[in-house]
C-alpha positions, 0 to 999 in steps of 0.5 A, spaced: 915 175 116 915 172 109 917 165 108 921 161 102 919 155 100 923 150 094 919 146 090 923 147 083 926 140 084 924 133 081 925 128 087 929 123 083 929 118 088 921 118 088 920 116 081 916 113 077 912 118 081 916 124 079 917 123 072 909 126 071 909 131 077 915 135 082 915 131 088 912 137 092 905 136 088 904 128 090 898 127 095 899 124 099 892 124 105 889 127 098 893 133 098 900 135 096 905 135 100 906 143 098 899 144 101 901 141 108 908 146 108 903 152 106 897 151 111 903 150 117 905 157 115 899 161 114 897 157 122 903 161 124 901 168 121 905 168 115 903 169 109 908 173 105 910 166 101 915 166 095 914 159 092 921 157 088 919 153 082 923 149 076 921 142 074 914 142 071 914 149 074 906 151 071 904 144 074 906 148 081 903 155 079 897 151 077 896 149 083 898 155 087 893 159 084 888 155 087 890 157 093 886 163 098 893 166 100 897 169 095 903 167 093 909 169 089 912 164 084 920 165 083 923 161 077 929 157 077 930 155 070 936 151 071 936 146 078 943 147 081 942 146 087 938 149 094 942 155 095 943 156 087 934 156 088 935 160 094 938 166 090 933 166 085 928 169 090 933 174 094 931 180 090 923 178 093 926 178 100 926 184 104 927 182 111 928 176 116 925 169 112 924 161 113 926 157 108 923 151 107 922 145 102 916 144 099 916 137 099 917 135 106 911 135 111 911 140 117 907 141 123 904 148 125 907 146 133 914 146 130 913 152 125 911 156 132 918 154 135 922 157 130 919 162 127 921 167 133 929 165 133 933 167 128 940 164 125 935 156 127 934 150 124 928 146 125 932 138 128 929 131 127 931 124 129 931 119 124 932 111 124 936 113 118 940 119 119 945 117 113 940 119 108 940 126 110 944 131 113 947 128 120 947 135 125 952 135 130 949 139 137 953 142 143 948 145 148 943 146 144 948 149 138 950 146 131 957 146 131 957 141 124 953 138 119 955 132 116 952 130 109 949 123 107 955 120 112 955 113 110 957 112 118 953 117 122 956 119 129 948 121 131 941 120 129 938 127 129 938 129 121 936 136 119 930 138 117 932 143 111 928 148 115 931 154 117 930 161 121 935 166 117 936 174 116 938 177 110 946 176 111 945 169 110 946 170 103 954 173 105 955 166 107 951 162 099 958 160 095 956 154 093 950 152 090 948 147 097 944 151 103 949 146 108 955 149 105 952 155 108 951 153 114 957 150 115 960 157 113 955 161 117 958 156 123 966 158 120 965 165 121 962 164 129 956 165 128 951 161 132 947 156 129 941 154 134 939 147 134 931 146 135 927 139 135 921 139 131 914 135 133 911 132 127 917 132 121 916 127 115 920 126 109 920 121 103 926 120 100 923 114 096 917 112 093 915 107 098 916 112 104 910 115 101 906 110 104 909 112 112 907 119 110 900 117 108 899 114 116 901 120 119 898 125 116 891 120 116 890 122 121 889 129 121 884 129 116 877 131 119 872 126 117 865 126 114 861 123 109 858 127 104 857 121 099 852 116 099 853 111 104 849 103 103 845 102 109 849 096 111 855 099 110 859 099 116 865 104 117 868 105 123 873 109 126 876 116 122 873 117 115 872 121 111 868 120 104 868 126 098 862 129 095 859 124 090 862 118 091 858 112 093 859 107 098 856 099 095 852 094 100 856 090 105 862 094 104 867 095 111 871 101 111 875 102 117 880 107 118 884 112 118 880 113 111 880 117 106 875 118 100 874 122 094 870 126 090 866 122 085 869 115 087 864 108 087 867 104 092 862 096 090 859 092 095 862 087 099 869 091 099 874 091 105 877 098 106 882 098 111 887 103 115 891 107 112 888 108 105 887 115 102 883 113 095 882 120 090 878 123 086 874 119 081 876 112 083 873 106 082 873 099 085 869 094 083 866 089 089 870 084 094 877 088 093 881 089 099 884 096 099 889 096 106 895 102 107 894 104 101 895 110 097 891 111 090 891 116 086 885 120 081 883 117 076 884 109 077 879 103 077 880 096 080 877 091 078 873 085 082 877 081 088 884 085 087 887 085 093 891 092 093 895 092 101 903 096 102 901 099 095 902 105 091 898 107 085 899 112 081 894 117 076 890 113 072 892 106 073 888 101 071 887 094 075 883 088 072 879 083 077 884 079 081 890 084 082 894 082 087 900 086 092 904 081 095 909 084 101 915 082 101 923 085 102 928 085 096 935 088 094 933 095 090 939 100 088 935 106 087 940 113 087 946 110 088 944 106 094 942 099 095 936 099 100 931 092 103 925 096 103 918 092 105 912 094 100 908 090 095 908 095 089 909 102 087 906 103 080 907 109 076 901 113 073 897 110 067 899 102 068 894 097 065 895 090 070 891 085 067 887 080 070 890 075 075 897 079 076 900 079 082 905 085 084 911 083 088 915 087 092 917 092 085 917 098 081 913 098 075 914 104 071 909 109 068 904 107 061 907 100 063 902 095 060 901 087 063 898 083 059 893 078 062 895 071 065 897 068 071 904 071 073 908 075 078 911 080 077 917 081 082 923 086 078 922 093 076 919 095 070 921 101 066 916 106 063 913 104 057 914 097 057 909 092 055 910 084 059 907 080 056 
């Protein structure tokens, strides 16, 4: 059996993390999020994999390469859509397939029980349906897909991962899987309705940080550092080779370290929390739910809690995240998320800055003061 991941879209909703990488390749648990759907297929056996790439398509290729399967890479040079990336890999198809998309995470368990049915799609429940593909089901059958109603009749939502056969192409009119879906259904054909274990999606960037939780968990822990003697860790973590662990620090998790960090003396690292590779954080810091990325530094007494960082961003001594929930319209929705910060890749925060409940661009500059910063801040931008 082969299967069909899309990963040619950007993930608009998740910027800035997107502008500098397809939203398929964030880390999250210090993988991306690809590399999970990947892992979750070859537990099942199936290892005939196309990868439908387009934006940023060599940073997708880049990383395939690495992997110990095989992997066949399909070009969608325009993106117009899931069935139009779909059709890119129709001639590499040469029999019943999954599709699924590249930047959701799925578990082996719900891959297993999908794998053997066809004309299927994988289901889920979510407190937000509105922001997803609403599935209508009668005994155990879809007999309607409802796309991002702004009133939805049900919680269950679509998982955008499929069971098909190679007529599903005879029902692809438009440039939308769900449209073909809804054709499929038109002509009597059944569709069947089965409900997923472990499904996470981010539609937006501070989503990330719910995925982070979940998948924690499933990281296999280990310290393969240098750990300070009176340095106390508990719980699950995991420590990279390379990194180092200062005196009187506490780590308590679900944590996990990368390779090469330097975590100072008497810093707080708290639940939830993946750190990547060649980070820094100088001492007395409390890091807590928190995702950051490679190649970051922060600087002594920060407080970095309900936080994304992302690559290369640096943080001067007493930076602070402050929780809060405000109005934001992102994509054409107006949404009241709780988060302290979502910070772009390379932002330079000076000395003394707090992050209230905002977005700041990629390559944003913040001076050092006494400020707050409580409104989004657009790439490139220098505050001063």
């Amino acid at each position: 059996m082969q299967a069909v991941i899309l990963a040619a879209g950007e993930g608009m909703r998740v910027r800035p993390l997107t502008r500098s990488r397809p939203k398929a390749l964030i880390p999250v648990a210090n993988r991306p999020i690809i590399g999970y759907v990947i892992d979750a297929l070859i537990e099942n056996g199936i290892r005939d994999i196309i990868v439908v790439t387009g934006y940023r398509k060599e940073q997708v290729t880049r990383f395939l390469n690495q992997l110990d399967v095989p992997v066949t890479v399909v070009v969608q040079d325009k993106q117009l859509g899931t069935a139009h990336a779909l059709r890119c890999a129709e001639p590499k198809i040469k029999g019943d397939f999954l599709l699924l998309p590249g930047d959701n995470y799925i578990d082996p368990g719900s891959i297993a029980k999908i794998r053997d049915t066809r004309n299927a799609m994988l289901l889920k429940e979510h407190p937000n349906p509105s922001n997803f593909g609403v599935v209508l089901l009668h005994e155990g059958y879809v007999t309607e897909i409802l796309e991002k109603p702004l009133e939805s009749p049900s919680f269950m939502v679509s998982t955008g991962i499929f069971s098909l056969t190679p007529s599903f192409f005879d029902y692809i009119r438009g440039n939308d899987i769900t449209d073909a879906i809804t054709n499929m259904i038109g002509n009597g054909e059944k569709i069947q309705g089965i409900i997923a274990d472990d499904w996470q999606d981010a539609i937006y960037p501070w989503d990330l940080l719910k995925m982070n939780t979940r998948l924690l968990p499933y990281v296999k822990p280990g310290k393969d550092g240098m750990v300070s003697r009176n340095a106390i860790i508990t719980g699950s973590v995991r420590i990279g080779k390379g990194s180092t662990i200062g005196p009187g620090t506490v780590i308590t998790g679900p944590v996990i370290i990368g390779n090469d960090c330097e975590i100072g003396a008497h810093c707080s690292i708290m639940p939830n929390t993946s750190i990547g590779a060649r980070v820094k954080i100088e001492p007395f810091c409390l890091i807590g739910n928190a995702l950051v990325m490679d190649d970051c530094s922060i600087g002594s007494h920060s407080r970095v809690v309900d936080a994304v960082i992302g690559e290369g961003s640096v943080l001067s001594n007493h930076v602070t995240t402050c929780t809060s929930a405000s109005l934001m319209e992102i994509g054409g929705s107006v949404v009241r998320p709780a988060f302290g910060a979502i910070l772009g890749d390379e932002v330079r925060a000076g000395s003394f800055t707090t992050f209230k409940n905002c977005i700041v661009g990629n390559n944003a500059t913040i001076e050092d003061g006494n400020r707050v910063i409580s409104s989004g801040i657009p790439d490139d931008a220098l505050v001063i």
